[in-house]
N, C-alpha and C positions, 0 to 999 in steps of 0.2 A: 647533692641535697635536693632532691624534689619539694617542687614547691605546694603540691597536692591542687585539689580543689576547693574553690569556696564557692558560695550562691552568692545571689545578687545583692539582697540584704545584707551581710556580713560585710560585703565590698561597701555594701554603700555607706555601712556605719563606718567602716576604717575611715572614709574619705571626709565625710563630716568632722568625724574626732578631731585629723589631725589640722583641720580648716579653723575650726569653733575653739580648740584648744585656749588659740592664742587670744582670745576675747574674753580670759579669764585675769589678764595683764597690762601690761603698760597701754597695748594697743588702742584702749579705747580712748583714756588720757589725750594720745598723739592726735587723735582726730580731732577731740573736741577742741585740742590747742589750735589746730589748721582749718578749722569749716566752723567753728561754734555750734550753733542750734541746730545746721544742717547735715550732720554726721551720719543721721538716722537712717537717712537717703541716700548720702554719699556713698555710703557701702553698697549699694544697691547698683549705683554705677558700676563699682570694680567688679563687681560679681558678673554685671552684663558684659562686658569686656573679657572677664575670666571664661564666659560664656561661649564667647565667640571663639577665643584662641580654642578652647576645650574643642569647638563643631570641626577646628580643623585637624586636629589628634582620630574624631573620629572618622574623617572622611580617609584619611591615610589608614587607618584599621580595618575599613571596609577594604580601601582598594588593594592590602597586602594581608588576606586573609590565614588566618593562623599564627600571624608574628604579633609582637610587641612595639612596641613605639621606638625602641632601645637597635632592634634589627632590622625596622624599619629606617631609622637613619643610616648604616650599614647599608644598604642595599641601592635607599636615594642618592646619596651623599659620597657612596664610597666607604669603603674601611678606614682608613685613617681619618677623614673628615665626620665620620660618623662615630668615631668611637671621641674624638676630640668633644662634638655634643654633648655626648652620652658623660664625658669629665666635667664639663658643665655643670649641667645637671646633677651629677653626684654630688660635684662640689656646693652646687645652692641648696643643694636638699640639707649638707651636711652644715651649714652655716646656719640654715632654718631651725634644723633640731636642737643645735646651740644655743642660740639667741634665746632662742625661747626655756632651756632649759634655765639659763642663767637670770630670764623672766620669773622663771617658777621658784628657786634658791630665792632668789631678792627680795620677794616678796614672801616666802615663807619665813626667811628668817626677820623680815619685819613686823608679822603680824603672828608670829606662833613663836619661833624658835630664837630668842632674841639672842641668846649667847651664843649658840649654837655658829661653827662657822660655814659660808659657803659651801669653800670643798668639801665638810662632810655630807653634808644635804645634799649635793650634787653626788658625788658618792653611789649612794644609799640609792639614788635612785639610777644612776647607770646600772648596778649588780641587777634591779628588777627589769632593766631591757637589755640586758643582755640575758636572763635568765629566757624572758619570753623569746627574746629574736632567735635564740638558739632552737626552742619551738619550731619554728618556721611560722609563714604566713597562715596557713591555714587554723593552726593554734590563734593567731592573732586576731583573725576572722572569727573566729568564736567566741574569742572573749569579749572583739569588740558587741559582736550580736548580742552576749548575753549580758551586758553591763549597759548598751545604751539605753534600753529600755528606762531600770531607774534612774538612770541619771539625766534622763529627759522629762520626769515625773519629780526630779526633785529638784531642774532648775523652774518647772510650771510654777511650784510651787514657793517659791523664793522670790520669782519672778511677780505672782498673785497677791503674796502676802506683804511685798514691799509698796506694793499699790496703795496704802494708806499714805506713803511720803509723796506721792504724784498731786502733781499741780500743772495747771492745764498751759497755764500762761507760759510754762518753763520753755513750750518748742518754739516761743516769737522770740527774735524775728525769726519767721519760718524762711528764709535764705540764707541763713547764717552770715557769712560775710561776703555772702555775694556769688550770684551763679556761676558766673565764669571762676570764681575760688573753690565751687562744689566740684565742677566738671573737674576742672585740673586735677586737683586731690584726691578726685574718685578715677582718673585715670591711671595716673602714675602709682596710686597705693594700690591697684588692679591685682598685686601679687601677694596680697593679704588673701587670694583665694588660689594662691599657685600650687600649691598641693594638689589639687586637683588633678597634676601629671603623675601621680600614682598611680590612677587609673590607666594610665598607657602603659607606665613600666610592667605592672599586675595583669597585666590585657589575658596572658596565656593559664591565669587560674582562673577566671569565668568558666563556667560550664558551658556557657555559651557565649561567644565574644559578639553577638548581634546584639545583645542587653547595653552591650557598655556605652553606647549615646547616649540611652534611656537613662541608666546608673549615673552618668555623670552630670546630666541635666537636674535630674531629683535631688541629687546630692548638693550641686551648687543653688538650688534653689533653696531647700532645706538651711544650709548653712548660714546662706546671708538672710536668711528671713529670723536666724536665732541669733546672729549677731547685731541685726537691724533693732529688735527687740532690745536686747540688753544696752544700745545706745540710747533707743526710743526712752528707757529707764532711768538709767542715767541723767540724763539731759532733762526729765521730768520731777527727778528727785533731790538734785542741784542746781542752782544755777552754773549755767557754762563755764564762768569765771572762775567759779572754784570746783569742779570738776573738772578743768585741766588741768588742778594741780593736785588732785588723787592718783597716787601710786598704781591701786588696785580698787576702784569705786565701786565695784562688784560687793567686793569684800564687804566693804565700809555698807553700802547698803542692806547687805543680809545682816549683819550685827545691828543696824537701829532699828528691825524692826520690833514690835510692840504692842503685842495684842493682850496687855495685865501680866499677872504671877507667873501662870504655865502657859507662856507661851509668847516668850523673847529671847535674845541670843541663839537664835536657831542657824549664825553660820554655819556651825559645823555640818549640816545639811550643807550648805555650800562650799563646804572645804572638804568632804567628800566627794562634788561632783568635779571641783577643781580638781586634783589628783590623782583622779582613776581616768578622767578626762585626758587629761596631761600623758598619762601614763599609754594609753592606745594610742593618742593622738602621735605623741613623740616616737615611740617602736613604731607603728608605721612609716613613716619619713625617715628614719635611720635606717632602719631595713630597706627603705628604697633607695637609699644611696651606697650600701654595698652591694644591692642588686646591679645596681650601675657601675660598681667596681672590678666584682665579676664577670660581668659581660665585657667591660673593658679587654681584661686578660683573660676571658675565655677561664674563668673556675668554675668549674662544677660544681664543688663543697664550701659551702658559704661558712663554713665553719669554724674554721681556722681563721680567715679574718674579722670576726665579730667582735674578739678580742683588741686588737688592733687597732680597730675603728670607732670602739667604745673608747681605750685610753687618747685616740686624735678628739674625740669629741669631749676629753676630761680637762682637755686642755686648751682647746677651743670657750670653753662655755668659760673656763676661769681666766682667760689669757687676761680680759679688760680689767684693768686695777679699781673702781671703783664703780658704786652704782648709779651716782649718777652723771660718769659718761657713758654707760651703757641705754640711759635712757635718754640725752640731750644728742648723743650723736651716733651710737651704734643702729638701736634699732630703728630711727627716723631716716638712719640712710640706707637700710636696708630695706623698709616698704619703700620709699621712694626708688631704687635702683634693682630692687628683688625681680621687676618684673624681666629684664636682661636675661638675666640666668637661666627666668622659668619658659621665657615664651620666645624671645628670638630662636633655639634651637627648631624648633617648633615649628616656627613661619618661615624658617629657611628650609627647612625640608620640605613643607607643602608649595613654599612658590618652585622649588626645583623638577617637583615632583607633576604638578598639575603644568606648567609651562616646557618643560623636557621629557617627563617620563609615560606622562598618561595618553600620550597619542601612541608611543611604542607598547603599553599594555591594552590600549584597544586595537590595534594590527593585530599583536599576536594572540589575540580571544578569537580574532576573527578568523584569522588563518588556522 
């Protein structure tokens, strides 16, 4: 199963979707509960951090020209310590797609589909990513390209129109509960931007893999600058107290807006962007953990387990018996712990790599 090519744009909207996704859920809640007032900026941390780990995915890309991140451990690490990674990674991506998917049920069947149960709503939406992943990426590249467009123009504008609920006083105290509470919080949650190893798993469908610094820079910048926003919202159109105890305040925000007759209750612009959102954001990160599966066991035809790996993630997403230990202890210990999964593989091949390996690829350049 060739993976084809994509341009630089299409990679960059995957990498956004499957980052910004999750700011449509419990995520923003979690922060306001742990930083208060200063969440706005606290994301701002993770991202510089997601940052940093990202400068070192691309300096091993440079120095192992034409591979992946995936064969780059391989080659650092060894075969079996490198495909061990590479299960890592599969397994956090696939715990990621989860969480979040059982994010997006929970909250749909809160605010839409009230009888409706979980597992169908979950369901419903594995058949649409497995329809796409079977696609392949280059399909998913293009849907992502031709759908971010409005859905960047329709959270502007949701974003715009709830500015009538904004009140200035909402971001004091502008420390929330305190610097050293922002630091921490925005270090350890740093994995709220770990998607961002897509772009290494993806490295070999760039057209050209010299963009992918560039591409992952724009993209985490892009990201936490629309996630900073929707907190900045938040926190402007609530008080903090009782926006950490909104479910979904996105939500809640787009339904009170109010502009007379024709023109209120315009969620559903918002629960368009949430869905389709959802929908690239999640098929990318699932497709990148069977890519990581693959590689594992050397398949060529990603085909045959798409199936497979859609029913592990059917049962993954419904394992937890209710919702709210899904949001008191699932997803609070997976930002807090996600980074593990997403960035030690990472930093253990570039310290291997830059302290053992890269004096024996400059000998042999020179010889």
């Amino acid at each position: 199963m060739e993976e084809g090519k994509i341009g630089n744009i299409e990679m960059l909207c995957i990498i956004v979707n499957a980052i910004v996704c999750k700011a449509f859920f419990t995520s923003i809640t979690a922060v306001i509960q742990r930083v208060g007032t200063a969440g706005w900026y606290m994301t701002l941390i993770s991202a510089a951090l997601a940052l940093a780990v990202f400068s070192l995915v691309s300096v091993l890309i440079k120095a192992y020209p034409g591979k992946n991140i995936l064969e780059i451990f391989d080659e650092v690490l060894g075969i079996k310590l490198g495909r061990l990674h590479t299960f890592i990674i599969c397994l956090i991506l696939l715990l990621a797609s989860s969480i979040t998917l059982r994010e997006f049920a929970d909250a749909t069947k809160v605010y839409l589909l009230h009888e409706t149960p979980p597992g169908f709503i979950v369901g419903l939406f594995i058949i649409a990513i497995i329809f796409v992943s079977f696609l392949g990426l280059e399909s998913i590249g293009r849907a992502a390209k031709l759908f971010s467009y409005p859905l960047i123009l329709a959270f502007i504008i949701v974003i715009v129109l709830s500015s009538q609920r904004f009140q200035a006083f909402g971001i004091y105290p502008l420390f929330g509960y305190g610097i050293d509470t922002t630091l921490k919080n925005g270090i350890v949650r740093s994995s709220a931007y770990g998607e961002v190893i897509l772009l290494g798993i993806f490295a070999k469908a760039l057209n050209n893999s010299k963009d992918l610094k560039g591409i992952g820079y724009k993209s985490l910048i892009i990201s936490s600058a629309l996630v900073s926003t929707v907190l900045l919202s938040v926190i402007l159109s609530f008080p903090y107290f009782i926006a950490g105890e909104l479910m979904d305040p996105l939500y809640i925000i787009a339904s009170l807006i109010d502009y007379g007759r024709f023109l209120q209750r315009i969620e559903v612009v918002f629960i368009f962007t949430w869905n389709l959102s959802t929908l690239i954001g999640l098929t990318a990160v699932f497709y990148g953990s069977i890519s990581c599966y693959a590689h594992i066991f050397n398949i060529k035809d990603k085909r045959p387990i798409i199936i497979s790996f859609a029913i592990t993630l059917y049962i993954l997403t419904l394992i937890v018996p209710t919702t709210s230990i899904m949001i008191d202890y699932v997803v609070p210990n997976f930002r807090q712990l996600g980074w593990i999964g997403f960035y030690l593989p990472i930093l253990t091949a570039w310290l291997i790599w830059f302290f053992f390996k890269r004096r024996k690829q400059a000998d042999a350049k020179e010889n």
